[in-house]
C-alpha positions as CSV (number, residue, x, y, z in Angstrom):
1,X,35.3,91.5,54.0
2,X,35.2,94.8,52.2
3,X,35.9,93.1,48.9
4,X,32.2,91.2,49.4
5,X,30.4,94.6,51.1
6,X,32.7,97.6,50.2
7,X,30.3,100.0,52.4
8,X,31.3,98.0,55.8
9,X,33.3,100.0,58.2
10,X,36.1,98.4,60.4
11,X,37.1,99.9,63.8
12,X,40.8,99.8,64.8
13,X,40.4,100.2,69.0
14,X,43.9,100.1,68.7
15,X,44.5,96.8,70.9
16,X,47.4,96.0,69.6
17,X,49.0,99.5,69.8
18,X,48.4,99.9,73.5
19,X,50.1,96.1,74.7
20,X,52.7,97.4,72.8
21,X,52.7,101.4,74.7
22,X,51.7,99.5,78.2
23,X,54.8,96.9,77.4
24,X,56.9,99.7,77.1
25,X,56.3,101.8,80.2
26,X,56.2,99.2,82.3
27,X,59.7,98.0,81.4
28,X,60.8,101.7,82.2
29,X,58.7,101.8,85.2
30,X,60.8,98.8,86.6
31,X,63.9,100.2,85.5
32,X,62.8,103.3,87.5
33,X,63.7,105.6,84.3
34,X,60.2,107.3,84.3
35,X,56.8,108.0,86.4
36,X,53.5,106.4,85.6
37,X,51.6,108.1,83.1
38,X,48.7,107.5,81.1
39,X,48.3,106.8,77.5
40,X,45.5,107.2,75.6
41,X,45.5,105.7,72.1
42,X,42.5,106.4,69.9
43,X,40.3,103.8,68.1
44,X,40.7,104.2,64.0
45,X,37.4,104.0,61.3
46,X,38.8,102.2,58.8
């Protein structure tokens, strides 16, 4: 879209990023190799 309206912003929320985080701890969670924590992954202007 920005090649139509090159002033549009896009926000990242960063979706994708935390599946892949939350994936991740609970796999060690079950494997009892670490406590639950929480993650916080921050959104992106792009």
């Amino acid at each position: 879209m920005k090649f139509l309206h090159p002033e549009i912003l896009t926000v990242d929320p960063g979706y994708a990023e935390s599946g892949r985080r939350a994936a991740r701890q609970l796999i060690e969670q079950i494997a009892g190799s670490i406590d639950p924590r929480q993650i916080v992954i921050p959104a992106a202007l792009n």
